[in-house]
C-alpha atoms as a printed R data frame, in Angstrom:
    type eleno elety resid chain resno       x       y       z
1   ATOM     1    CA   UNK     A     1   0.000   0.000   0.000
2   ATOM     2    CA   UNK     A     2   1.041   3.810  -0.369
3   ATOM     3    CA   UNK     A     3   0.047   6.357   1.815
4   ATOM     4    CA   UNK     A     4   0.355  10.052   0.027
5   ATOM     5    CA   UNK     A     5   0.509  13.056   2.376
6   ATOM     6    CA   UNK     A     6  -0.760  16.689   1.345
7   ATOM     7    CA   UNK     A     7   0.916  18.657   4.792
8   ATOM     8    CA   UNK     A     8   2.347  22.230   5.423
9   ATOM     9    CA   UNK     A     9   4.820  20.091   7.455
10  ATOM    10    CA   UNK     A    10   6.933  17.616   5.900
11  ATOM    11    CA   UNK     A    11   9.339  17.504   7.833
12  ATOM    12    CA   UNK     A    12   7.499  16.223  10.765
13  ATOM    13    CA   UNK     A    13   5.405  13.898   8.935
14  ATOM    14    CA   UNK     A    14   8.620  12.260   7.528
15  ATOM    15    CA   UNK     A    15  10.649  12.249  10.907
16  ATOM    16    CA   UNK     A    16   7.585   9.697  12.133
17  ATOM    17    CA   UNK     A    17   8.655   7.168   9.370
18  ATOM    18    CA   UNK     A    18  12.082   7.251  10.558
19  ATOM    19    CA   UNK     A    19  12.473   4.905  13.302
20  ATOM    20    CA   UNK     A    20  10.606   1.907  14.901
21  ATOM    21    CA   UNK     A    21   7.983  -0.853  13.021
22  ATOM    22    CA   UNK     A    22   7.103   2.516  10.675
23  ATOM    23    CA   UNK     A    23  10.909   2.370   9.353
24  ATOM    24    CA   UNK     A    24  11.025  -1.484   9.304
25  ATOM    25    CA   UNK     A    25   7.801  -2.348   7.318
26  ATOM    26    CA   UNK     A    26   8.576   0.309   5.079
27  ATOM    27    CA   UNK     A    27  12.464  -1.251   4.772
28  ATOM    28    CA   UNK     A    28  10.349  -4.482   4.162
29  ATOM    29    CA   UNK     A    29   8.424  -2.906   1.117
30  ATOM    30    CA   UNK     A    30   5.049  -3.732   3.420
31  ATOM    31    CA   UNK     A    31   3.931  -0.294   2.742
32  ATOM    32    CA   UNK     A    32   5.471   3.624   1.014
33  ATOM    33    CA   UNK     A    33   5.002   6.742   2.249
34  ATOM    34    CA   UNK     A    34   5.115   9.956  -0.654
35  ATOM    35    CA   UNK     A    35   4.878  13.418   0.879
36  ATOM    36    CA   UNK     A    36   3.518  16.223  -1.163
37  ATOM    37    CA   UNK     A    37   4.867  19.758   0.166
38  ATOM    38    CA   UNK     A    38   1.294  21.771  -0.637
39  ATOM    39    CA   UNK     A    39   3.396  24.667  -0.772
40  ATOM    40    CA   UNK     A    40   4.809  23.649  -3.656
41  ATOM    41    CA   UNK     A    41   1.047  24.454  -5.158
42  ATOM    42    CA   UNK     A    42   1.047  27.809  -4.148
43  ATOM    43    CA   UNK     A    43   0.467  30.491  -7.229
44  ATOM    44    CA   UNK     A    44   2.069  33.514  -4.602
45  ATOM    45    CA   UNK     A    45   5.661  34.490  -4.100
46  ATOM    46    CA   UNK     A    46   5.381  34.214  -0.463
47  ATOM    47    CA   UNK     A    47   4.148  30.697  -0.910
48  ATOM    48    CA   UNK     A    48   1.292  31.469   0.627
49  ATOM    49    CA   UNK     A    49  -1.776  28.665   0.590
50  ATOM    50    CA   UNK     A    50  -4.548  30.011   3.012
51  ATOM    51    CA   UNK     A    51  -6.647  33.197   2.967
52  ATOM    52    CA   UNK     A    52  -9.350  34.911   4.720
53  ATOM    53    CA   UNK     A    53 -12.735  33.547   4.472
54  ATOM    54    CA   UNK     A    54 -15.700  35.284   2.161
55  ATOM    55    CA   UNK     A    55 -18.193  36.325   4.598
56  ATOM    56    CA   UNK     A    56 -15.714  37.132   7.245
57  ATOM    57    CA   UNK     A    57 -15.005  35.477  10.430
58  ATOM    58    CA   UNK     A    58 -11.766  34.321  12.200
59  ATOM    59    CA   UNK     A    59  -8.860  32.450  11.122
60  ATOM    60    CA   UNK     A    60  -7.711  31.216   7.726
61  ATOM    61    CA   UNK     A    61  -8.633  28.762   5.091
62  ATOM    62    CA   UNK     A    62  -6.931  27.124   3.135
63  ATOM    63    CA   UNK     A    63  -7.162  27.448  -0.793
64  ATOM    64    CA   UNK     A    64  -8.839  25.010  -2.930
65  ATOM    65    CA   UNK     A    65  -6.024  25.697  -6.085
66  ATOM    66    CA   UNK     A    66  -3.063  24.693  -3.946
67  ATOM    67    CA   UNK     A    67  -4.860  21.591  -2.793
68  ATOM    68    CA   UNK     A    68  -6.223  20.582  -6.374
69  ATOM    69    CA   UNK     A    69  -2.724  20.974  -7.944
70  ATOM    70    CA   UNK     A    70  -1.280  19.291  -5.161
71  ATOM    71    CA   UNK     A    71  -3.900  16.050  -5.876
72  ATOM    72    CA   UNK     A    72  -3.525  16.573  -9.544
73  ATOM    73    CA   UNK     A    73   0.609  15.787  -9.407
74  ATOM    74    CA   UNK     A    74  -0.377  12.673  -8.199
75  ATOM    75    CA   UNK     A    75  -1.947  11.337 -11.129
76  ATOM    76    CA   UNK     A    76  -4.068   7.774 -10.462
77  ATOM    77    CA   UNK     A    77  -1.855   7.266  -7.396
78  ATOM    78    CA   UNK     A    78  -4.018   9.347  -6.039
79  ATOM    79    CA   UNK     A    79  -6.429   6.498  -5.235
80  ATOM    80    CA   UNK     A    80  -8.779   7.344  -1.858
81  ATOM    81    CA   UNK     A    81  -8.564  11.075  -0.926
82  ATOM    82    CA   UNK     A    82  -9.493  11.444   3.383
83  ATOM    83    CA   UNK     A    83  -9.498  14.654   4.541
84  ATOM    84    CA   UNK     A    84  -8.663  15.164   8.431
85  ATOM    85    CA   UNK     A    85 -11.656  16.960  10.422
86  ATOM    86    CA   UNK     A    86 -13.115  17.088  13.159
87  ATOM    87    CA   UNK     A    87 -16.612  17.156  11.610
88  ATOM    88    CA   UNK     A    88 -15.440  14.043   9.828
89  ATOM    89    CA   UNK     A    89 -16.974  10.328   9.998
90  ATOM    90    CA   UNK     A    90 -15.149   9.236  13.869
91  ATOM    91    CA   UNK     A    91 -12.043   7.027  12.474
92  ATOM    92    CA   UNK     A    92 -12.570   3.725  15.072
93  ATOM    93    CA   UNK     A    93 -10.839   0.100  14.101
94  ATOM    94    CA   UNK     A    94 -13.605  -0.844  11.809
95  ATOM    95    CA   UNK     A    95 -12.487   1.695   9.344
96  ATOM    96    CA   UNK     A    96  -9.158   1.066   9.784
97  ATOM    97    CA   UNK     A    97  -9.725  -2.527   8.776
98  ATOM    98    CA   UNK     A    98 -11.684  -1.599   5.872
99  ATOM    99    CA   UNK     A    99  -8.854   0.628   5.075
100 ATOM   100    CA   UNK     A   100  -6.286  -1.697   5.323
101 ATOM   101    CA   UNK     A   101  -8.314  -3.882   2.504
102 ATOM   102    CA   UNK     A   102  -8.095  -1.494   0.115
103 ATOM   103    CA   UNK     A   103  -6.079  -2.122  -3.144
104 ATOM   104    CA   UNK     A   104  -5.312   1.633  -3.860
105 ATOM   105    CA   UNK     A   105  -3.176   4.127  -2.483
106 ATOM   106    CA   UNK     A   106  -4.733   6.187  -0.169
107 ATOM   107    CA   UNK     A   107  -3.453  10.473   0.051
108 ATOM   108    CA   UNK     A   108  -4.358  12.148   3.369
109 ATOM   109    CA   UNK     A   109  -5.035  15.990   3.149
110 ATOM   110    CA   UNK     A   110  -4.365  17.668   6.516
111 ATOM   111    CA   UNK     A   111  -6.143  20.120   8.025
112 ATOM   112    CA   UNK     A   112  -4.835  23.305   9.408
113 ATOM   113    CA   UNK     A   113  -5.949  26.839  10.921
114 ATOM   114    CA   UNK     A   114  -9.896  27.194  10.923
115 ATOM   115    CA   UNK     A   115  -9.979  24.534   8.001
116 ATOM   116    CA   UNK     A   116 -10.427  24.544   4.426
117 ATOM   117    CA   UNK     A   117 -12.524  26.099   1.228
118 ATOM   118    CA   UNK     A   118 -15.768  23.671   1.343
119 ATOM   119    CA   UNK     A   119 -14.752  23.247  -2.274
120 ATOM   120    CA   UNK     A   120 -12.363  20.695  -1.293
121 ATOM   121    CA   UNK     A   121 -14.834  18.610   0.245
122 ATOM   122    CA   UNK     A   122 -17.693  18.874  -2.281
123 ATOM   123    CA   UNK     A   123 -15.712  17.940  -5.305
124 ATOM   124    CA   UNK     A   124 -11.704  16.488  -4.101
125 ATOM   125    CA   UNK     A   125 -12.438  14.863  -1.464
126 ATOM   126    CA   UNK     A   126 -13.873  10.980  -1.016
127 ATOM   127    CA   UNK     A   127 -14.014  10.849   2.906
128 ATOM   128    CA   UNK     A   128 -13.638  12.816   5.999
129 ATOM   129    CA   UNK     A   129 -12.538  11.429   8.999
130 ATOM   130    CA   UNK     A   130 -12.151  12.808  12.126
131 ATOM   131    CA   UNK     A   131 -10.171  10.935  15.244
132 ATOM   132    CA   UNK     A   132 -12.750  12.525  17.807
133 ATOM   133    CA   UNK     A   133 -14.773  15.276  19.278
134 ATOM   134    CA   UNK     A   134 -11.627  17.992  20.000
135 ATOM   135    CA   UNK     A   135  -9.702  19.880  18.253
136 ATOM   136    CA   UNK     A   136  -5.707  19.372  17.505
137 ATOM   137    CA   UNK     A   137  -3.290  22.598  16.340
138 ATOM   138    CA   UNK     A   138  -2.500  20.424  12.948
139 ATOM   139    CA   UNK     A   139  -3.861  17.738  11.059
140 ATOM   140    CA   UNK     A   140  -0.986  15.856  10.384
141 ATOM   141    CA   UNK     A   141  -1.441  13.901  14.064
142 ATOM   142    CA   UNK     A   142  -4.845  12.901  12.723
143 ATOM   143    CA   UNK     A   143  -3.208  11.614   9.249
144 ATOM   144    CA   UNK     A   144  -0.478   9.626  10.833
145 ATOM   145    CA   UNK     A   145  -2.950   8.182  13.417
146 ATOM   146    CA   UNK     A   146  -5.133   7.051  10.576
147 ATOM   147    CA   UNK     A   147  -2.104   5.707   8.333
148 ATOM   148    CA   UNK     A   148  -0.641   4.035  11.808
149 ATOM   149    CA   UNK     A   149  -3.989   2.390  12.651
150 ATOM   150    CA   UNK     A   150  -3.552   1.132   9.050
151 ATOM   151    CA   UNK     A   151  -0.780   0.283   8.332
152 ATOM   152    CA   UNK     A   152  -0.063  -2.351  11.345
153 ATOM   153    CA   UNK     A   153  -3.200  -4.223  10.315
154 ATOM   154    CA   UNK     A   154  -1.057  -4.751   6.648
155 ATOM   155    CA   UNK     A   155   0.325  -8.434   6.164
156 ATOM   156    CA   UNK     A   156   4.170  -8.118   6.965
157 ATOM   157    CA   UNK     A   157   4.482  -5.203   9.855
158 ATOM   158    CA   UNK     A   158   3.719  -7.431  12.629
159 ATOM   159    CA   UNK     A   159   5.683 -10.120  13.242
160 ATOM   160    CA   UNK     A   160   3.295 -11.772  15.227
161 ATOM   161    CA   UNK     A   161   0.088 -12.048  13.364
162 ATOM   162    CA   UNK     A   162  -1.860 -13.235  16.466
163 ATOM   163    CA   UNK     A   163  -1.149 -10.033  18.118
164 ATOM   164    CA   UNK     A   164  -3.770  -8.276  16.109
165 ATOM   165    CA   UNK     A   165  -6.502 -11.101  16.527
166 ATOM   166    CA   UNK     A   166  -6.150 -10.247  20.582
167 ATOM   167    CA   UNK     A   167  -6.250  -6.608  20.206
168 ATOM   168    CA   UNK     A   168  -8.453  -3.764  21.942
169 ATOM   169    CA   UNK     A   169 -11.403  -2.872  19.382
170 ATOM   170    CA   UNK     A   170 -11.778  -5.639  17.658
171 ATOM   171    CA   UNK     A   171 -15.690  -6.081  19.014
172 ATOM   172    CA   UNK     A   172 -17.094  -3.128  19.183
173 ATOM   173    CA   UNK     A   173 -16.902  -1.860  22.662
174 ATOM   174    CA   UNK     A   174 -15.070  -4.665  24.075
175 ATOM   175    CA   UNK     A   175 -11.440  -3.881  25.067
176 ATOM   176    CA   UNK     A   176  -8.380  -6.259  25.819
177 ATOM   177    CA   UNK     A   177  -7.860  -8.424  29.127
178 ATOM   178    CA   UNK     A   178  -5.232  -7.307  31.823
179 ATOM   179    CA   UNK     A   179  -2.154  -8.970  30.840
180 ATOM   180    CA   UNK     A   180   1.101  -9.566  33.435
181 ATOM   181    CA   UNK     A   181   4.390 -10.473  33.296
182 ATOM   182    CA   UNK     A   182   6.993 -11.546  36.003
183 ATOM   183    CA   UNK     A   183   7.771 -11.012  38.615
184 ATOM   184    CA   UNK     A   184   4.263 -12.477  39.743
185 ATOM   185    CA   UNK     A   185   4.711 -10.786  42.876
186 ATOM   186    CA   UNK     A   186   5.736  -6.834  43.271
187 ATOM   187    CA   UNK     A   187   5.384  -4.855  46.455
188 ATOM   188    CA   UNK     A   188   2.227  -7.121  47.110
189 ATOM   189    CA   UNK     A   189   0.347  -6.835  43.911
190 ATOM   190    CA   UNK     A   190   0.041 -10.481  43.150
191 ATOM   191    CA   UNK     A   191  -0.046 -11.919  39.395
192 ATOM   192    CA   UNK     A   192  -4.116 -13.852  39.328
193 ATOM   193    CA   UNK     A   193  -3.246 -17.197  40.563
194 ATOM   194    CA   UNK     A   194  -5.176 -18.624  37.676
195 ATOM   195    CA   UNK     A   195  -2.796 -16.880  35.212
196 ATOM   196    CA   UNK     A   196   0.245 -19.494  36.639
197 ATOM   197    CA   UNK     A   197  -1.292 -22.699  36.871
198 ATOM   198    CA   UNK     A   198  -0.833 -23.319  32.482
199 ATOM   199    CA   UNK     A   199  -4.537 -24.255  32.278
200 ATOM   200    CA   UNK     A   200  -5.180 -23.116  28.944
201 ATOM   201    CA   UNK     A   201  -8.993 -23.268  29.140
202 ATOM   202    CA   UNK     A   202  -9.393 -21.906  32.466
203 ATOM   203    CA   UNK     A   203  -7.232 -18.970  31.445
204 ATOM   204    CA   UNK     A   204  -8.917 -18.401  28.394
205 ATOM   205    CA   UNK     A   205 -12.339 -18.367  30.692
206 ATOM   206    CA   UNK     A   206 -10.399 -15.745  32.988
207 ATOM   207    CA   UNK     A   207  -9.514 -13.653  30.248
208 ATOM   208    CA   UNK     A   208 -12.872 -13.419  28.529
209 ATOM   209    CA   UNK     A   209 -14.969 -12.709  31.821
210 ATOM   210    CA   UNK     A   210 -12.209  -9.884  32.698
211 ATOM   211    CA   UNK     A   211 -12.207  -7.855  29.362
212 ATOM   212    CA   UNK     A   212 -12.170  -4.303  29.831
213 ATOM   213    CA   UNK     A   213 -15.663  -2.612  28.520
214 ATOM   214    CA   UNK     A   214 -16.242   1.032  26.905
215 ATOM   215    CA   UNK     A   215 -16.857   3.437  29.391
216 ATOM   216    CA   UNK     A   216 -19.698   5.462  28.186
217 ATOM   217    CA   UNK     A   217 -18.983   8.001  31.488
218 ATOM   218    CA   UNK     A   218 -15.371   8.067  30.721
219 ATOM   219    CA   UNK     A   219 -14.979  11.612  32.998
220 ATOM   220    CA   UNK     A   220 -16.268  10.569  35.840
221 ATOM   221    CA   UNK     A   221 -12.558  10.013  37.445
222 ATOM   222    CA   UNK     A   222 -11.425  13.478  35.881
């Protein structure tokens, strides 16, 4: 798979690729990374890309040209255009599965400032997805979120394949069961007796009656 990035920010978004299982599976040809420097798009001397939105209002926008130019130098490696938002469709594990299926690059436009000409949406874009109900300075977290949700679910960046099947979020709202490892006694915290005893079943039992569930009230320890 290759994962396109529109960004202000290259730099940072390439620095994330540099190290760890994002360098490896990338050494390993499991997935590519091409960064697109929207700047590069601009049509001002100053390299400028946002402006002040018709109607008024604060903040900046930025431009639909840069952004179409931008997609346009990609050519059909284009493939699925997401644009990071927080009005977007919530980005949960189901999508990134359905993601990770896909046979087509996908580009991630990021977000910045008070967001972008609607044009964008309404005629360059094929999704919006948005990682939850805040707001983050730049939208390149939200694009390498997505494309690191993603990309571990690809055949190849895990070396352990049964790690995903046990994962958090694989049933909706149904987490992953406390997990230890020795010593099985620290300052008086004991390991689960049940988790020593190598009774497969019974431990399997233990581990599906202690799953951790979705919170609905997550605040109310804030």
């Amino acid at each position: 798979m290759k994962f396109n990035f529109i960004t202000l920010f290259p730099n940072k978004v390439q620095a994330y690729f540099s190290e760890g299982l994002q360098e490896k599976a990338i050494q390993k040809g499991v997935f590519s990374v091409n960064i697109v420097h929207l700047r590069d798009f601009s049509n001002n001397k100053h390299l400028k890309v946002d402006d002040t939105p018709y109607g008024g209002g604060p903040g900046m926008l930025l431009k639909v040209e840069p952004i179409d130019l931008a997609l346009k130098s990609l050519g059909e490696d284009r493939g699925l255009v997401i644009l990071t938002t927080p009005s977007g469709i919530p980005f949960d594990q189901n999508v990134a599965e359905k993601l990770a299926k896909l046979e087509k690059p996908i580009t991630l436009i990021s977000g910045y400032y008070e967001g972008v000409d609607h044009r964008v949406t309404e005629h360059l874009v094929d999704i919006e997805l948005s990682l939850g109900n805040y707001v983050i300075s730049a939208g390149d977290l939200a694009s390498l979120c997505i494309t690191d949700a993603v990309s571990r679910l690809l055949p190849g960046f895990l070396g352990d394949r049964e790690s995903l099947e046990e994962e958090s979020h694989n049933e909706r709202d149904v987490l992953e069961y406390p997990q230890y490892t020795k010593p099985s006694e620290y300052n008086g915290w004991k390991v689960p007796e049940i988790l020593l005893g190598g009774n497969h079943a019974a431990i399997e039992s233990w581990r599906n009656a202690n799953r951790k569930k979705v919170d609905p009230d997550i605040t109310r320890n804030l």
